[in-house]
N, C-alpha and C positions, 0 to 999 in steps of 0.2 A: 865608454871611452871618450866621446864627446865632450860630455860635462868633467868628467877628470882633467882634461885638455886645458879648458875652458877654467877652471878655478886653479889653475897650475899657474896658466899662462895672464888670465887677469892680473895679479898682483905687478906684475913685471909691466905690462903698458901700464896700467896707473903713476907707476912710479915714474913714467915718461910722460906722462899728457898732465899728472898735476902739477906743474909748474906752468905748464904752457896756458892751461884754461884759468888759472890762479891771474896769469900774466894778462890775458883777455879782460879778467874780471877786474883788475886795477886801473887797467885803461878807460875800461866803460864808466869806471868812480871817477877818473880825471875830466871824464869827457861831461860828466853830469854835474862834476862841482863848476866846470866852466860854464857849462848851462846855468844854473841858478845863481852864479857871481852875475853873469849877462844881466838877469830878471830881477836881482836883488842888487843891495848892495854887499858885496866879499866880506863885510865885516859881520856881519851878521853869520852869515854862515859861519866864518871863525870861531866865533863865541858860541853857536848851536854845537859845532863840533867838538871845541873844549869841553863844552858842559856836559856832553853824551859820553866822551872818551871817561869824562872822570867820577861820570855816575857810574858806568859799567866797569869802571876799576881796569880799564885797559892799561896794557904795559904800553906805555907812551915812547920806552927806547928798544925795541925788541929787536932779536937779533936780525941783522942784514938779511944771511943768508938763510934761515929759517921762513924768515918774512917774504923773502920771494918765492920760494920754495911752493909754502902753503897758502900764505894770507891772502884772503879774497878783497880786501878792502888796505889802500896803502896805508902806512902808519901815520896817524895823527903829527908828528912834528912834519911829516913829508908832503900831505896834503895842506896843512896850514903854510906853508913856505910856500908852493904853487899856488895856495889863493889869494898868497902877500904878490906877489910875481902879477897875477890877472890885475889885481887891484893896480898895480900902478900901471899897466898896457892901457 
């Protein structure tokens, strides 16, 4: 009865805490692109970023609401604009 419970009821908090830990994990990517803009210079990272987004065939405009939902890492035009932003701070 337990594990019936339990694989019933899993699905339903997932559907509630993945946006939230998704949300967590975007933040910890802003927090660490400002870290290595601090250590480096921002433009650099820019152009490592381009070049990973466009080796891995990343959807570079993916949906909003999709992308907050799920995506563990923000979207490439989103963290490039924040690293344009650190660059001139």
């Amino acid at each position: 009865l337990g594990l019936t419970l339990f694989m019933l009821l899993s699905p339903v908090f997932g559907f509630f805490t993945t946006p939230l830990m998704s949300w967590f994990s975007r933040k910890h990517e802003f927090e660490a692109d400002a870290y290595a803009a601090k250590q480096r210079d921002a433009r650099d990272l820019i152009r490592a970023l381009v070049k990973m987004y466009q080796e891995n065939a990343s959807t570079l405009t993916p949906d909003p609401l999709y992308s907050s939902f799920y995506d563990s890492h923000p979207p490439a035009p989103v963290r490039v604009s924040h690293l344009q932003k650190l660059q001139t701070t």
